[in-house]
N, C-alpha and C positions, 0 to 999 in steps of 0.2 A: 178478364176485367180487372180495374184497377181497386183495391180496397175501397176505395172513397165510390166507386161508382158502384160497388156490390150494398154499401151502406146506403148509397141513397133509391136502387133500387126496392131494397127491400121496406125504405118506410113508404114509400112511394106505393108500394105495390102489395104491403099487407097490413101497414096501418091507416088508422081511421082520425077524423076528425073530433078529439074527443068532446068539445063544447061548442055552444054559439051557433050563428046561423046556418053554418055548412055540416053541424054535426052527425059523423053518420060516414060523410064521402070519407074518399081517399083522403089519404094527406097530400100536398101537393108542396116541396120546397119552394123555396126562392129560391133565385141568382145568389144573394150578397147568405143565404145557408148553404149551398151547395157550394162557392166560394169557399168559406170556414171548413167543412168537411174536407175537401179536398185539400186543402193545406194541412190540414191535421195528421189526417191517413193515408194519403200520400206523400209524405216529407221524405225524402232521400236521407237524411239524416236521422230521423227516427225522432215523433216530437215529446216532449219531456213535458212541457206544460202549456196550454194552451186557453187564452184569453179572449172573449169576445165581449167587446162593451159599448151601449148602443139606450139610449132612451127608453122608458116605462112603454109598457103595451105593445112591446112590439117581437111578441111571440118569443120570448127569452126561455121560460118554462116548459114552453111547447116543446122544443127544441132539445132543454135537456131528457126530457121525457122522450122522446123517439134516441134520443142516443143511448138512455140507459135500454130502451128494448131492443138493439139494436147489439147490446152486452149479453141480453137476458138468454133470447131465444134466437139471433138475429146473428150476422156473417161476423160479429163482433166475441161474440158468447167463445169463450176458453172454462177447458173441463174446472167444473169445482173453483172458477173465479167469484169474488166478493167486490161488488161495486157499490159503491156509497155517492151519496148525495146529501152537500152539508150545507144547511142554512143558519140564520143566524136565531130563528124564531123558530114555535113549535108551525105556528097558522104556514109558514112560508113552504117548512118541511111537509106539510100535509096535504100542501098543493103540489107538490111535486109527484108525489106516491100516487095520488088519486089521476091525475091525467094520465100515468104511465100506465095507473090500471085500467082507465078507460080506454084508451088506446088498445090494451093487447085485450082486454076482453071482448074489444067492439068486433074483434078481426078474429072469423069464424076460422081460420087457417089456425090461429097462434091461441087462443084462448084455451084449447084441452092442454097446451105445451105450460102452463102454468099453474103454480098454487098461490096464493094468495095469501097471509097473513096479518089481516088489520090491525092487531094489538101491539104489533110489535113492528108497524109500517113496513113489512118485508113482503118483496115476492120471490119467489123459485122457480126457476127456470130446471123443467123438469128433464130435457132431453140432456144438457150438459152438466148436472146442478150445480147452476149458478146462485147465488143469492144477493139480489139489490137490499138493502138497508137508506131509508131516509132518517138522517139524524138530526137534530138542530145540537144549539150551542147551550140552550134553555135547560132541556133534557139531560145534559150530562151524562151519555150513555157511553157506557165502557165499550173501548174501540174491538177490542176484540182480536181477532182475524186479520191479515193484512190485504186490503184492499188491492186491485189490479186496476181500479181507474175509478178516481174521486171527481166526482163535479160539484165545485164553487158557487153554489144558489147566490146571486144579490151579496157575496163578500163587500162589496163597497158600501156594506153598511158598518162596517168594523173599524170604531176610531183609532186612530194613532196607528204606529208602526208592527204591534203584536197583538196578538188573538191564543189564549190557550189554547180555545177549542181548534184553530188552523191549522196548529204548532203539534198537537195531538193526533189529528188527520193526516198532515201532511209527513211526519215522521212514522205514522206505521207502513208505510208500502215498501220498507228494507227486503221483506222476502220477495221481490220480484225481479228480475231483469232489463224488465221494461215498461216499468209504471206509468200511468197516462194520469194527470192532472188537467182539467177543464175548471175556465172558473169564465161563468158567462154573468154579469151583472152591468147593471149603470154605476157611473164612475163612483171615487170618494167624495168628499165635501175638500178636502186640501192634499199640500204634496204631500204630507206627513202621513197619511194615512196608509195603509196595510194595503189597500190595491193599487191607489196612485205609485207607490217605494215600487210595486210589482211590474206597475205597467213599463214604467221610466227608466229599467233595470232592461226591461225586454229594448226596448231601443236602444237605447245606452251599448247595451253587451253587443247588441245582432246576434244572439245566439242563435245558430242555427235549429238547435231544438226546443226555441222557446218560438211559438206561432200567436201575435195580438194583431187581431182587427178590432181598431178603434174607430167607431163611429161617434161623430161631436161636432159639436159647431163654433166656429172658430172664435177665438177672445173677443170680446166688446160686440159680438152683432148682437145688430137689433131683436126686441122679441116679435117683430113680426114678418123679418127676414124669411121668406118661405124657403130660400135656397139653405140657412139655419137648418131650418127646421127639417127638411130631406136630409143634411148631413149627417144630421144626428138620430135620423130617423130611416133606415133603411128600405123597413117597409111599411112606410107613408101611401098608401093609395093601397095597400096589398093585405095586410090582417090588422095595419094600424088608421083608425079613420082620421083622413083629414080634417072634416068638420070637426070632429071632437076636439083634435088636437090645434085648430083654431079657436075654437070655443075659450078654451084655457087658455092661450097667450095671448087674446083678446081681454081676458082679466084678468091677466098678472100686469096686463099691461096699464089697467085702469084701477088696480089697488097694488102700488108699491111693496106691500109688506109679502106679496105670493109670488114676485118678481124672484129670488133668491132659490126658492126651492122648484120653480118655473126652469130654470136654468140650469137645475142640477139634474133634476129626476127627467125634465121632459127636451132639453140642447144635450143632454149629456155634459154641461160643465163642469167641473171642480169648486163647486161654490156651494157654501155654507148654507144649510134650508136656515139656518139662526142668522139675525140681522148683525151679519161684525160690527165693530167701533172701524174698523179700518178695512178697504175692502183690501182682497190680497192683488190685484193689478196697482194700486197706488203703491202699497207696500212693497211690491218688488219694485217698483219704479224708482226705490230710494235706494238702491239694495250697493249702492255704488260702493269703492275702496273708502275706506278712515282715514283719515289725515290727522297726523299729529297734533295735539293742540300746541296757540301759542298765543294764548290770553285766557281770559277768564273764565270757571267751568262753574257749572250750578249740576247738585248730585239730586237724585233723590231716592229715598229709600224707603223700601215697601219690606218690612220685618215681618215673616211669618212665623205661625206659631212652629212650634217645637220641632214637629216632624216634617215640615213643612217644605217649600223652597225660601228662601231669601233674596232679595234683590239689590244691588245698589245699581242704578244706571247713571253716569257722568257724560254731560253733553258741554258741548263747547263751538261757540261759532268762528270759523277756517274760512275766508273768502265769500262769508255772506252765505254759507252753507253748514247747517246742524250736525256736527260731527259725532256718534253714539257707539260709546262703550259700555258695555254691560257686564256686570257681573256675577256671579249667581252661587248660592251657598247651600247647601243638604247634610244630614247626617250622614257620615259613613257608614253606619249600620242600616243595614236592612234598604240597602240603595237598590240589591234587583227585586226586593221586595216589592218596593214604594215604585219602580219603573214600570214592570203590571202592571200596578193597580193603577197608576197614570197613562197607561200606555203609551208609552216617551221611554227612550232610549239613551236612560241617564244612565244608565252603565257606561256606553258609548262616548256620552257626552264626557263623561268622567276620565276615561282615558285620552279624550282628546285636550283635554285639557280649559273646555269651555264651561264646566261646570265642578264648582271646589265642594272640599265635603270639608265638614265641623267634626273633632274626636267624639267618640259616642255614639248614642241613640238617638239625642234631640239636639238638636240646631244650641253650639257654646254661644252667646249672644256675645262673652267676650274674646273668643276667638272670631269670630267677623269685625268686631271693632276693633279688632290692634292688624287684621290685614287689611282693614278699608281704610285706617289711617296709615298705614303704609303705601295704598296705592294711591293715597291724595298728597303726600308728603312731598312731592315735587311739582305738584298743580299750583296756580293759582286759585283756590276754591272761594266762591263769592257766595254761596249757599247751600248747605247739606238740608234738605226738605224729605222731613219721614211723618209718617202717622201720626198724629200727636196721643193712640192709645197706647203708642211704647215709648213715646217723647222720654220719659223718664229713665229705663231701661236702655235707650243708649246712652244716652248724658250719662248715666250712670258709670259706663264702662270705657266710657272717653276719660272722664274726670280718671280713675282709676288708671290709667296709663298714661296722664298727662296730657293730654292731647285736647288743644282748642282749636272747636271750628267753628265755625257760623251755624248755630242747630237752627230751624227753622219750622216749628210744627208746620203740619198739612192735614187739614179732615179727611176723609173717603166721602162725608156727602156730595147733596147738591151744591152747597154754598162756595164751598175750595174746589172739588170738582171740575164744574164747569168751564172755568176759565182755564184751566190746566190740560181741558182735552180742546179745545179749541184750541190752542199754542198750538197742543201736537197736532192739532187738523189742518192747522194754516202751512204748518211746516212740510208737512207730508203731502200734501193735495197741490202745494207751489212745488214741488222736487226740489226742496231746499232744506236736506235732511240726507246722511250717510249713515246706511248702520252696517252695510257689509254683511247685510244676511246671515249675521250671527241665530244658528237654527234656534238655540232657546230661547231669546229674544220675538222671533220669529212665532216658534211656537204659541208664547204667552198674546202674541199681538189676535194668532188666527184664534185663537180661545175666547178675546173679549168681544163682549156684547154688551151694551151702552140702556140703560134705562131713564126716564127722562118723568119731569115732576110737571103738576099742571102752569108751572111759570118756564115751561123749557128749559130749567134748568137739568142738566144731566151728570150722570155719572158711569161707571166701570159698575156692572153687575155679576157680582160674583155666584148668586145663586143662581141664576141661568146660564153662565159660563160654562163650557164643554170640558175645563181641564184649567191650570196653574195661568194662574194671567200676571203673577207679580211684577214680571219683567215690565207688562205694559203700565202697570200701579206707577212701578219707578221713574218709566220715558217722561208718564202724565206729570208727574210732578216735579221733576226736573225742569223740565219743559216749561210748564207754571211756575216754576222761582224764578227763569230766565225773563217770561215774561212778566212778571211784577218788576224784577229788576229792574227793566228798559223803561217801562211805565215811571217806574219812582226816578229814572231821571229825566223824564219830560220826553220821552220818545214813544212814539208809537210802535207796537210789537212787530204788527207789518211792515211799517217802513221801513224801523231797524233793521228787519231779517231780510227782506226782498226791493231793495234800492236798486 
């Protein structure tokens, strides 16, 4: 028999169903799990790490829970191996432990082949001693021992491109030869994040020893597309109910604001459960090449504090189309510090050359003004538009190097605001905008979420923002000096921009 087929007989044939209305029977696979198994454990190349990503409720945990018994006691189990199971929460790790031990205690064959230790979420696999370990990322638990096969609980809950606790898991299995990685969850919320970089690496590469089945439903469908909803739902009619699962897209569909997290948790999309300023299908729709300018530019500049990022972004209209350069400033110290604790890959970004660092620990305010007036120095610039609570602190440091622009404070409220994200809404929502998919730019846009006052006017909300939005601060207000611009000369912002 072939590995894959000895694994599925044995959950088949001596685990139990550990909760819900069948509990008690056999377990019985699916097609689209016995599918995954068999890529996994029978790969001719031998697999390395292994991704399955697929919609809430639809037997994800089960699943790892019959593969860790399957380590324990089961045609998987190697003398004296250590298997881990990593979530990002204590509750999540605690579901994991407790199925697996339902499972091997339900099943009068495997039950005496095990010990049990609740306080410390482990079990022992007494015929080979094996030990499973459930750990979360909350707990902090020293890794220990090197692991021979780690499974990925729900990872697509981990923002940005790093995770200590993954980075910690995933570098102790050096003592093996042929370490097994499983990471079974619903997707990230963007590409930036720590599973989407994984998933899109496994494509990208074809590595033959990377194995992803990705269940999702495709861009822009409907939320009541049932053919959706099977895509992203394998087992739709089998341990996932369909009624439920129309229940819910019947009211994401009749209250907008559950629409977002609708899409991610229950299509398996890459969409934000937080309502963007800009969704990311518009945003890559803009994502085209830069064109040189060759007339008038409006900047704007979003100054952060000390440790902060910086922003100046310069736009300029090329053929009736928003052309956006960004530029972006950080301390050099303590840059992979601040990259953590952002989870952003401003190290990266740094050698790429898209993200400049200031000498020091905190942001020189006058080293960004003597290189922002060098990068304007050959522009025509018709308005530099920044915060008016550092209005003073650049003029300050322009004056000091000689240097006249056109300063033009900008609020963050409602009142300036509003009409500066609207610019960028007209521009971006008509595909009459280049920004070239510059990632930190990018980054700052998936970050913003938009707050809005009882006169609809609205703004960029920084306290419920995911991570560093300056870049978006900058576009908005550039954007908004462009349009006042057109305005103060008797032109309409749209018509100017989309003639």
């Amino acid at each position: 028999m072939t590995l894959s087929a000895r694994v599925i007989r044995f959950v088949e044939g001596y685990l139990r169903v550990p909760e819900g209305k069948d509990v008690g029977k056999p377990m019985v696979l699916a097609d689209f799990q016995k599918r995954f198994l068999i890529d996994v454990f029978d790969n001719p190349h031998g697999t390395r790490r292994a991704i399955l990503s697929m919609g809430r409720k639809g037997g994800k945990t089960a699943l790892i829970a019959a593969i860790l018994a399957a380590y324990i006691v089961g045609p998987l189990a190697r003398q004296n191996a250590v298997l881990v199971s990593g979530a990002m929460s204590r509750e999540q790790s605690s579901l994991v432990f407790r199925l697996c031990c339902l499972m091997l205690q339900q099943s009068p064959e495997l039950a005496p082949l095990i010990r049990i230790i609740p306080s410390g979420k482990r079990i022992i696999g007494l015929p080979m001693g094996t030990e499973f370990r459930a750990m979360s990322a909350e707990a902090k638990t020293a890794m220990g021992a090197s692991p021979l096969l780690i499974i990925g609980d729900e990872w697509g809950q981990v923002r940005g491109p790093q995770s200590d606790f993954i980075d910690s898991l995933l570098t102790s299995q050096g003592a093996h030869e042929n370490p097994l990685q499983i990471i079974i969850s619903t997707q990230a919320a963007s590409d930036a994040d720590w599973l989407s970089v994984q998933i899109d690496d496994a494509k990208r590469s074809e590595d033959p020893r990377i194995v992803c089945h990705l269940y999702a439903a495709p861009e822009g469908a409907d939320l009541m597309d049932e053919s959706a909803w099977r895509a992203a739902n394998p087992a739709l009619g089998l341990f996932r109910s369909l009624d439920d699962l129309r229940e819910q897209m019947t009211q994401a569909q009749r209250m907008p604001s559950m629409e977002n997290s609708a899409r991610n948790l229950l299509l398996n999309q890459r969409v934000s459960t937080e309502s963007p300023f800009i969704s990311p299908d518009t945003w890559k729709a803009c994502g085209g090449p830069v064109q040189p300018f060759d007339g008038p530019v409006f900047v704007g500049v979003d100054l952060s504090a000390r440790l902060d990022l910086s922003a100046a972004v310069v736009v300029g209209l090329v053929d009736d189309v928003w052309q956006v350069v960004p530029y972006f400033w950080t301390p050099s110290e303590g840059l992979a510090d601040r990259a953590k604790r952002d989870r952003s890959p401003y190290v990266e970004w740094h050698r790429q050359g898209l993200l400049r660092t200031t000498p020091g620990a905190s942001v020189d305010y006058s080293f960004v003004a003597a290189e922002l007036a060098e990068i304007l120095s050959d522009l025509e610039v018709k308005a530099v538009s920044f915060d008016r609570w550092r209005f003073d602190l650049l003029k300050k440091e322009f004056d000091a190097i000689g240097v006249d622009l056109p300063l033009i404070p900008h609020g963050q409220g409602f009142r300036d605001m509003t009409g500066s994200l609207e610019a960028t809404e007209i521009a971006l929502l008509n595909k009459r905008m280049a920004h070239g998919n510059h990632p930190v730019l990018t980054m700052c846009m998936a970050n913003s979420t938009v707050t809005r006052d009882a006169a609809d006017g609205k703004k960029l909300d920084k306290q419920r923002s995911t991570g560093r939005i300056d870049g978006a601060v900058g576009l908005c207000m550039a954007m908004g000096a462009a349009a006042k611009d057109t305005e103060a000369q008797g032109t309409s912002f749209d018509s100017f921009t989309f003639v």
